[in-house]
VOFIDO-998019 format. One record per residue (C-alpha): residue number from 1; x, y, z. Coordinates in steps of 0.02 Angstrom, whole numbers, plus 32768, in hexadecimal, padded with zeros to 4 digits. Layout:
<recs>
(NUM, (X, Y, Z))
...
</recs>
This chain:
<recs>
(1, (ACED, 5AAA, 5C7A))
(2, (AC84, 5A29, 5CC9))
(3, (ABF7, 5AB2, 5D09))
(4, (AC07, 5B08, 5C65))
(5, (ABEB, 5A64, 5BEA))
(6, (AB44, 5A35, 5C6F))
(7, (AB0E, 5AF0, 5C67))
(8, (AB14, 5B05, 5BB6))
(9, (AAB0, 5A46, 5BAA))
(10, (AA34, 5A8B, 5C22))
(11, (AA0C, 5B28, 5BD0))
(12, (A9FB, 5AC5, 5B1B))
(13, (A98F, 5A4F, 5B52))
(14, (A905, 5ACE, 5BA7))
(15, (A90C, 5B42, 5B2E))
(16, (A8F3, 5AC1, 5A93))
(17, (A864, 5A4F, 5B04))
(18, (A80C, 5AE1, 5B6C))
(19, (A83A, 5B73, 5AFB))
(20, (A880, 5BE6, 5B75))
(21, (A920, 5C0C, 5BAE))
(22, (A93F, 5C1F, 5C71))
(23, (A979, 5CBB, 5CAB))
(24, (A9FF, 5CAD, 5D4A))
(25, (AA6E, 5D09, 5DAB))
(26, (AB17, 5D28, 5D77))
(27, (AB7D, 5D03, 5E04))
(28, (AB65, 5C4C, 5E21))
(29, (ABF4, 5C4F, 5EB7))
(30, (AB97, 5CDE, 5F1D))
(31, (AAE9, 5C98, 5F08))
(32, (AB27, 5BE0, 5F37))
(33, (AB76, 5C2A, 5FDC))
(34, (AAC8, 5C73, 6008))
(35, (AA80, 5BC7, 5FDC))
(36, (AAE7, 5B78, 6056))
(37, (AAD3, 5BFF, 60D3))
(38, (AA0E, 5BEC, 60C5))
(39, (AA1F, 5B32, 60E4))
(40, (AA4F, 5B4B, 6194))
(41, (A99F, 5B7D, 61B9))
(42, (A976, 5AD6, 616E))
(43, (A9BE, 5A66, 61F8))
(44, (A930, 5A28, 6261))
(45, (A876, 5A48, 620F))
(46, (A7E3, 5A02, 6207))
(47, (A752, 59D9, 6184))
(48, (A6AD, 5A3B, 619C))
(49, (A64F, 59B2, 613D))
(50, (A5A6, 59A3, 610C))
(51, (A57C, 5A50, 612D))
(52, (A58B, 5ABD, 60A4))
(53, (A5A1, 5A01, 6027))
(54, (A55A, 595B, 601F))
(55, (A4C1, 599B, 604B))
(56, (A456, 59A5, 5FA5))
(57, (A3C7, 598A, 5FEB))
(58, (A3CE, 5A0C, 6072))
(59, (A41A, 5AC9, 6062))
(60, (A3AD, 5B1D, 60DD))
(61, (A3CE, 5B98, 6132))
(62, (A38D, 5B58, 61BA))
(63, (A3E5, 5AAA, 61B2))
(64, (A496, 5B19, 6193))
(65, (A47E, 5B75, 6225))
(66, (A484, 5AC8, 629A))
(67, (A4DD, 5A62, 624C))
(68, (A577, 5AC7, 627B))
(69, (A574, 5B5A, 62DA))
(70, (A5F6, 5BE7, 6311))
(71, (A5F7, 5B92, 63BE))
(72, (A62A, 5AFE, 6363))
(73, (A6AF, 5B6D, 62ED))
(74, (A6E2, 5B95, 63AF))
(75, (A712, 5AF9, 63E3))
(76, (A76E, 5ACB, 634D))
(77, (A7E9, 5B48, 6377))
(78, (A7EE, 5B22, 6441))
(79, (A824, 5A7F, 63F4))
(80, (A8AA, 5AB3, 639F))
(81, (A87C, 5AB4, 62E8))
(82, (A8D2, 5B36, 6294))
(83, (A864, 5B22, 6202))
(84, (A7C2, 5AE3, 61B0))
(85, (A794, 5AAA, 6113))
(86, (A6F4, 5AEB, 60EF))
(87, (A6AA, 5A5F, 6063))
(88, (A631, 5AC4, 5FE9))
(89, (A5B3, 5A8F, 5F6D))
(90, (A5A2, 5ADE, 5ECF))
(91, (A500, 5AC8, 5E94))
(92, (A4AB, 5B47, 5F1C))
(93, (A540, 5BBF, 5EF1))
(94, (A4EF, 5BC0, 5E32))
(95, (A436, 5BC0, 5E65))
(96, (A3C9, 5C63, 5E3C))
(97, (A3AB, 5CF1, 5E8C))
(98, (A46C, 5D36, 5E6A))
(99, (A4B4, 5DAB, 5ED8))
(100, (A542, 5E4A, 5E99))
(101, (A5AA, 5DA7, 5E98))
(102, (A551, 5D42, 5E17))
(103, (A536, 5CC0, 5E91))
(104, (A499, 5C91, 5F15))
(105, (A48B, 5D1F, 5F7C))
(106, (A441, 5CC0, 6019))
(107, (A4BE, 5C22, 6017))
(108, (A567, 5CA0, 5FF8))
(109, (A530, 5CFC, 607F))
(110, (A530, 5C64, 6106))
(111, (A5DA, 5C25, 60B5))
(112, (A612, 5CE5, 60DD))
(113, (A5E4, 5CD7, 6196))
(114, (A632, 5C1E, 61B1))
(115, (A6B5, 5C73, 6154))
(116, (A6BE, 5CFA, 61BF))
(117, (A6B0, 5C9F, 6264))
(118, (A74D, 5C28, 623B))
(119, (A7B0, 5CBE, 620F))
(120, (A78F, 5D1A, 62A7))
(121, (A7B1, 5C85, 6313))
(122, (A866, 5C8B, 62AD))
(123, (A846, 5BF3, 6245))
(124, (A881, 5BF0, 618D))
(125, (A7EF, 5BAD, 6127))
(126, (A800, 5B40, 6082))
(127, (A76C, 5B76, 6015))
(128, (A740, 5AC1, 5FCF))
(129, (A6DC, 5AA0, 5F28))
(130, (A6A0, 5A06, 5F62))
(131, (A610, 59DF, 5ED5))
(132, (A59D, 593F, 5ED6))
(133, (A5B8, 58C6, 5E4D))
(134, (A549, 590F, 5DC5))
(135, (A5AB, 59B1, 5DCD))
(136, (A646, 5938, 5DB9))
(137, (A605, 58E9, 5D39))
(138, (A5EA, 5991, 5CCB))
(139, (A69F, 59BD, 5CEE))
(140, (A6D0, 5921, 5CBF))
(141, (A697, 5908, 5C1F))
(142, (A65A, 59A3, 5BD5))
(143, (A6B4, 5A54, 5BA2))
(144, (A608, 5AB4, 5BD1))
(145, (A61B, 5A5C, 5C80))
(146, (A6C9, 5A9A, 5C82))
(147, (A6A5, 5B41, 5C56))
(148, (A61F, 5B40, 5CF2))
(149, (A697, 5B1A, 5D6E))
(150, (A714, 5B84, 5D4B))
(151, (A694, 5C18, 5D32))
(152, (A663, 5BE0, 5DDF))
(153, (A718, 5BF0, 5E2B))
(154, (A739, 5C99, 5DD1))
(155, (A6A0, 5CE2, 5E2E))
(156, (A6B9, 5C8B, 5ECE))
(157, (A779, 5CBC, 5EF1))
(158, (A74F, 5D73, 5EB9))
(159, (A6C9, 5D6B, 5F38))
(160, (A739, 5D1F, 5FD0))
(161, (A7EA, 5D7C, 5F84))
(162, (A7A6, 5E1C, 5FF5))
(163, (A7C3, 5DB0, 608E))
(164, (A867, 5D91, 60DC))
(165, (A8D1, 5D3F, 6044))
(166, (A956, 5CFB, 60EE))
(167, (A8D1, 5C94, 610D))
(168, (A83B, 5C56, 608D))
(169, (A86B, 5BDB, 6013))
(170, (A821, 5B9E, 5F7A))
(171, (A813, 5B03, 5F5E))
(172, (A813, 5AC5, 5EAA))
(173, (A799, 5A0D, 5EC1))
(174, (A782, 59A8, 5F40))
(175, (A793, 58FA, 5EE4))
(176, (A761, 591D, 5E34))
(177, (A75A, 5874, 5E0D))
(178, (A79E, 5894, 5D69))
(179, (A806, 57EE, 5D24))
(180, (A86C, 583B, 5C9B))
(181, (A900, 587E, 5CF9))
(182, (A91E, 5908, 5C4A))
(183, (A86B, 5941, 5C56))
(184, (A86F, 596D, 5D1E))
(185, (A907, 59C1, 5CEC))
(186, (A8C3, 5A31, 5C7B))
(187, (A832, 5A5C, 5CC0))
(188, (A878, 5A79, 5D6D))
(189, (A8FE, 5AEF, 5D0A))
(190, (A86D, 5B4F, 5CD2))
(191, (A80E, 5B54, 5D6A))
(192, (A8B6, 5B95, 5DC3))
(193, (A8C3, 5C25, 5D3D))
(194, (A823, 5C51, 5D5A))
(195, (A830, 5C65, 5E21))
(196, (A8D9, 5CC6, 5E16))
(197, (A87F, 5D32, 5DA1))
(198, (A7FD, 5D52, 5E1C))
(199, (A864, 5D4E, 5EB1))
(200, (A925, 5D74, 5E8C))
(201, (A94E, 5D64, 5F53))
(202, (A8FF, 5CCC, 5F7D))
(203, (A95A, 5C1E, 5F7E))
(204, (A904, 5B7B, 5F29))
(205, (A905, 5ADC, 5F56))
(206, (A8FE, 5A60, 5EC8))
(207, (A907, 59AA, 5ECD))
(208, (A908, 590C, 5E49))
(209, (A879, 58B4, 5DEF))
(210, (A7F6, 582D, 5E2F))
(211, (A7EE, 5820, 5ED9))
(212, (A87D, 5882, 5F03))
(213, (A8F2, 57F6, 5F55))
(214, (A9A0, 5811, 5F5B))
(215, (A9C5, 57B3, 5EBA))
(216, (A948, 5832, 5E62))
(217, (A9C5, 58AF, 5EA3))
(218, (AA66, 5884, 5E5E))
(219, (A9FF, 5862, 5DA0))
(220, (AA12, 591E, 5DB3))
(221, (AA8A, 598E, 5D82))
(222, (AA80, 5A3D, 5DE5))
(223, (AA33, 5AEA, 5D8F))
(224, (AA88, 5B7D, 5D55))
(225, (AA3B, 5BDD, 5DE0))
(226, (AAB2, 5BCF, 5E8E))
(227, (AA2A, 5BFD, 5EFC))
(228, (A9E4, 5B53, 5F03))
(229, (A9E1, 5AC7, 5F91))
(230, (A9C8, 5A23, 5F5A))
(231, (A94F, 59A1, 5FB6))
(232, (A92E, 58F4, 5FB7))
(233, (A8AF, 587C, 6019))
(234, (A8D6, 57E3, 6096))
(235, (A868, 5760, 60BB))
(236, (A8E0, 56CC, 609F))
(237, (A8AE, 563F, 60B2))
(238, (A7F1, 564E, 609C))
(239, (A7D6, 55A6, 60E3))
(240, (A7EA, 55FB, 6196))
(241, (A7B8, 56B0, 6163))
(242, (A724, 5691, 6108))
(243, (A6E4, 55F8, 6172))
(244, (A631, 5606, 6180))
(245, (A60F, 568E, 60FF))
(246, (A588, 5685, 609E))
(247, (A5D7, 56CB, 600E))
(248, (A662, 5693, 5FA0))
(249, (A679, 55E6, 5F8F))
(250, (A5DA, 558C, 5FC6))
(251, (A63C, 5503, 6036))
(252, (A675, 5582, 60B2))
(253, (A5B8, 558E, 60FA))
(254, (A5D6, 54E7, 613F))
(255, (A66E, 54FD, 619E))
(256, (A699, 5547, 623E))
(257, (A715, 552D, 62DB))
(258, (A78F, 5524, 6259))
(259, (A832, 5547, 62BB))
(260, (A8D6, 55B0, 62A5))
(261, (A951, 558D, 6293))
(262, (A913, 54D4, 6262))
(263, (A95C, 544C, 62A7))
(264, (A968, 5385, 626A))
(265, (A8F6, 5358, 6302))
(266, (A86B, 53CA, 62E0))
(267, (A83C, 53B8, 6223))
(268, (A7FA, 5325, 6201))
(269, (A763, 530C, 6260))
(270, (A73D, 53E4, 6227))
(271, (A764, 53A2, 617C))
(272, (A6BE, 5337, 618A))
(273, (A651, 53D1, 6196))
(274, (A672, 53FB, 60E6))
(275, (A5FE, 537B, 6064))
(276, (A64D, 5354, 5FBF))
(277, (A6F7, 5328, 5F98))
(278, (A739, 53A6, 5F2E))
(279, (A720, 543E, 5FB4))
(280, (A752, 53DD, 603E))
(281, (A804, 53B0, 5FF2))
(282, (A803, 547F, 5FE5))
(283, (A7D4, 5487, 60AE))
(284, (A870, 53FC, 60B5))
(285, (A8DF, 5453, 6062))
(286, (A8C7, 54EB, 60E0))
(287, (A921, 546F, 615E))
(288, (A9A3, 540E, 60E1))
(289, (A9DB, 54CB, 60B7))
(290, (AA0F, 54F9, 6140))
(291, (A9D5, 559A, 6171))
(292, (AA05, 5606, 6209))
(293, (AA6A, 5699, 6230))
(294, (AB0B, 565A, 61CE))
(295, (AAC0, 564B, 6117))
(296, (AA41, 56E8, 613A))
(297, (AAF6, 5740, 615D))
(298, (AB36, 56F9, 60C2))
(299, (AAAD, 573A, 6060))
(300, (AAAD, 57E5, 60AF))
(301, (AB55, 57FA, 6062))
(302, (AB2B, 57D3, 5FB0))
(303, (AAAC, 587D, 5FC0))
(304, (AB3A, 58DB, 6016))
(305, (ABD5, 58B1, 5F7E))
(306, (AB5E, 58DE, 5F0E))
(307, (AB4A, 598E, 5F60))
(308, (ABF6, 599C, 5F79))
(309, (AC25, 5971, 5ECC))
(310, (ABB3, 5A03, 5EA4))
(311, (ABDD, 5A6A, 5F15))
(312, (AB18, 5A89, 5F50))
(313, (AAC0, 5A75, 5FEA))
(314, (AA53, 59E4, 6023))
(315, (A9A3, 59D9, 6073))
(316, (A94B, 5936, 60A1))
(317, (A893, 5982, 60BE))
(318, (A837, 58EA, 60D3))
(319, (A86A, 5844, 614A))
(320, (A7FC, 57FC, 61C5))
(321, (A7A1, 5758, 61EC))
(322, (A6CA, 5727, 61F0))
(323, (A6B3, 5730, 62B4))
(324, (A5F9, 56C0, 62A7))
(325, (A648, 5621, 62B2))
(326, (A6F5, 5640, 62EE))
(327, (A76E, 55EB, 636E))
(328, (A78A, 56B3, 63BA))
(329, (A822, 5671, 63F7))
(330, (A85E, 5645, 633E))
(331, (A80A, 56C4, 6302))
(332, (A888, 5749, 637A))
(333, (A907, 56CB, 6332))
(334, (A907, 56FC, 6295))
(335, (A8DC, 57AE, 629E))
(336, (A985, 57CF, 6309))
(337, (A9E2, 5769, 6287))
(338, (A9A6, 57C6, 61EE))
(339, (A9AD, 5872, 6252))
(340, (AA69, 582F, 628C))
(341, (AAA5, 581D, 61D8))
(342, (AA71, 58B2, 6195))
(343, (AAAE, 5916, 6214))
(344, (AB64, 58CA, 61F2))
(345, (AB6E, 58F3, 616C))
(346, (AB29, 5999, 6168))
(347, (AA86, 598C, 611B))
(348, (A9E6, 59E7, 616B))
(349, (A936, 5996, 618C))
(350, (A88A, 59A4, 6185))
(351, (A829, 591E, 61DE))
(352, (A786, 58D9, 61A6))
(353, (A71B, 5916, 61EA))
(354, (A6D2, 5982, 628A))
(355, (A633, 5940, 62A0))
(356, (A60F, 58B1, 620A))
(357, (A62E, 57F0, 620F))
(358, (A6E0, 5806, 6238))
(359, (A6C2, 5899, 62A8))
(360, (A72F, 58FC, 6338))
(361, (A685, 5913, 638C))
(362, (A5DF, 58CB, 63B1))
(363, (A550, 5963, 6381))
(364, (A498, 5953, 6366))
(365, (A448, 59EA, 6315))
(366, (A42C, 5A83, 635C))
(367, (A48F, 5A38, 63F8))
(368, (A541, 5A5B, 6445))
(369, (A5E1, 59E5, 640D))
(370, (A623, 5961, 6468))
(371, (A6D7, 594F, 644C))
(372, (A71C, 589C, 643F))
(373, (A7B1, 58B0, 64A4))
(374, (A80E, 5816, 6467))
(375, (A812, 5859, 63BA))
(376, (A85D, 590D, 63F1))
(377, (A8E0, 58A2, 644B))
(378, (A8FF, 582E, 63A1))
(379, (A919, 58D3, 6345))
(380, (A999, 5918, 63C3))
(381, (A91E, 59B7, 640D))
(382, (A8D1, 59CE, 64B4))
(383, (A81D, 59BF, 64D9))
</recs>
């Protein structure tokens, strides 16, 4: 009764806002056992970031090509990442000349050999829409940019639904940033109808609104279609994560050697760095909270009744901390902890990233990785 009063709710509400009514499978119970079965090449991956997204300014193909490379796709499976989320911007997707696909011609066909390479080192690959904050913004507030992204996604998972449906995923959003909980809904509903359309053997991975946190998750209630594995982000608290960053919150550029877990000891003078009063009783609370591997445990297990109670499966496809400023030891800290927890309670990862801020290697252009060793042995593989 329960899954029949949300479907029913579900289907109303995209039908009367988006004018469309989403077309699933029938048999929820068989689909959600290949959900589940797909998650288990979802255990240990990594993020491909800044690659193929977050890179406006540069789609080259000759900046692609260096960035990351197949030796690179290489080493990602020495490591012992059984998959890769490959992050992808839109925007160069849409951008004329259009190939039999209806999308750019040029940019498909690099995504198609990353693609390719990942697949044939026997990585499962999570096909990311991962769109800058303008394309967000569209989505967010407009039915015309709704109707562009899920045109998008229709073309894009017919395009990648010839590949091996075991092992490419689509991805619904990476953090749409969306506030109203009812409107993510809907418009990931239709986005999901349109994939399956597209691609009836491929599983989706869907996730809440804004930034994707856990408590975005459980805002949600899950989508007709069984073939789905739901995600959520980690980077609780931010105050260590995010230290340094010079994004987000514009205190976090002053602080660094911010240590975890924190201790009474070690706060106050780090406190200091931070100058007006208001952000550093947010730095202080990072301390008076509490934080280590207990509560990140406890929180772990919010994401994981919720998935239960549904009776889905759970991805966390971004956690990680900003190396530039770091304590590495705190740093390895808190990636073990977070990688602990999930693991206990059955949840895969994806760390971010492979070779960004919070990076598994150090690469320059053009140039062969260097694996951080510390961080393999944080996330439980061998260098």
């Amino acid at each position: 009764m329960r899954w029949t009063r949300h479907f029913a709710l579900l289907l109303l509400f995209v039908t009367a806002v988006f004018g469309v009514s989403p077309v699933f499978g029938q048999d929820r119970s068989a689909d959600a056992h290949t959900a589940f079965a797909r998650a288990q090449h979802l255990k240990h991956g990594i993020n491909a970031s800044e690659w193929f997204a977050q890179s406006a300014s540069d789609y080259s193909t000759a900046r692609t090509n260096r960035f990351t490379d197949a030796q690179d796709i290489a080493l990602m499976a020495k490591l012992g990442f059984d998959s890769v989320r490959l992050s992808i911007d839109p925007t160069p997707l849409e951008q004329y000349p259009h190939g039999k696909d209806g999308l750019n011609a040029d940019f498909l066909g690099r995504l198609d050999r990353a693609v390719d390479a990942m697949l044939a080192e026997g990585m499962a690959v999570q096909i990311d829409i991962h769109p800058e904050p303008a394309y967000k913004l569209q989505v967010r507030t407009t039915s015309e940019g709704v109707d562009r992204f899920v045109a998008l996604w229709r073309k894009l998972a017919a395009h990648y639904a010839t590949r091996d449906s075991e092992l490419v995923l689509f991805e619904i959003m990476n953090e749409p940033e969306v506030s109203d909980p009812y409107r993510w809904a809907g418009i990931q509903a239709r986005a999901a109808a349109a994939i399956r359309e597209a691609a009836p053997k491929n599983t989706i991975i869907a996730a809440g609104p804004n930034y994707s946190g856990i408590a975005d998750l459980l805002t949600q209630t899950p989508l007709p279609d069984g073939n789905v594995i739901y995600n959520f982000h980690f980077y609780d608290p931010h105050q260590f994560t995010h230290q340094g960053a010079g994004w987000g919150a514009p205190w976090w550029s002053y602080t660094h050697g911010i240590p975890y877990p924190a201790t009474e000891s070690s706060m106050p003078e780090l406190v200091k760095q931070v100058p007006d009063a208001a952000s550093r009783f947010q730095l202080e609370s990072y301390w008076l909270d509490h934080w280590d591997a207990h509560r990140i445990r406890l929180l772990m297990d919010e994401a994981a009744a919720w998935g239960k109670s549904n009776n889905v499966p759970l991805i966390c496809n971004e956690f990680g901390a900003y190396r530039q400023v770091t304590d590495p030891a705190s740093r390895m800290n808190y990636l073990h902890d977070v990688r602990i927890a999930l693991e206990a309670d059955g949840i895969g990862w994806t760390m971010w990233d492979y070779r960004g801020g919070f990076g598994v290697v150090w690469k320059q252009d053009g140039q062969p990785a260097k694996v951080d060793p510390a961080v393999v042995e944080a996330l439980g593989l061998k260098p």
